[in-house]
Steps between C-alpha positions, in 0.01 A plus 500: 500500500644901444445782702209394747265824566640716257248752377475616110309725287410410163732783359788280629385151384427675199872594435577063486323482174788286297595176411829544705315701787113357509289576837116418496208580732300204590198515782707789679850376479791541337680243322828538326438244225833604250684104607130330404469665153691245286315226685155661485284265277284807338846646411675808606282742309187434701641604822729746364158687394349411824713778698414840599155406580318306737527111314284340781215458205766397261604269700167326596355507225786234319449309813792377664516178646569440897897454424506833268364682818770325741775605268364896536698493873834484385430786268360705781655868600265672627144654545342751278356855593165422440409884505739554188291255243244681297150337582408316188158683337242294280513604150168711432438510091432866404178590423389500133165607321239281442585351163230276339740262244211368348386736260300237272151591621556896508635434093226313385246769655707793309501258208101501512405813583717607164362181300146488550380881415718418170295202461216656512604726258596276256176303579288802413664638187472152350125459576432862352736353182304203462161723574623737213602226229165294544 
């Protein structure tokens, strides 16, 4: 185990964000992970990206098996300053106008309205044509 009770804030864990220097916050603690990367099964990448942030979720959501969590102790060096990580916020869509995609019905009504009267027309010139001629 490191340094027992020793206090960071995310600023600091945030500055071990390399494959040669790799810290990670995982349910409040600090783990210095940089001797695990080449033996990390997801790769290096994955927990390379996993600093400067709070990787709790990250880490749960792959979930780890009983031995995986064991193995976080000898990584351990410290606590984390939980006043210094941003509370996560729920992503709110912005809000858009009412937009009806289906324009079918409000076309073939348009469509109508112009069709018909012309029908009509049509309809009533060729009676008085046919009147005329007979």
């Amino acid at each position: 185990m490191g340094s027992d009770g020793k206090v960071f804030t995310l600023a600091q864990v945030s500055e071990h964000n390399t494959p040669k220097d790799c810290w990670l916050i995982i349910n409040g603690k600090v783990y210095d992970v940089t001797k695990f990367l080449e033996d990390h099964p997801g790769g290096d990448d994955v927990l390379v990206s996993a600093t400067g942030k709070d990787a709790t979720d990250d880490f749960e959501d792959v979930g780890h098996s009983d031995n995986a969590r064991d193995m976080l102790k000898d990584f351990y060096v410290g606590e984390i300053d939980a006043s210094t990580i941003p509370k996560s916020t729920t992503y709110t869509p912005p809000k858009q106008p009412y937009y009806n995609q289906d324009k079918t019905s409000e076309f073939i009504v348009k469509l109508l309205q112009f069709l018909v009267p012309i029908a009509i027309l049509g309809l009533a010139f060729g009676v008085r044509l046919y009147t005329k001629s007979s």
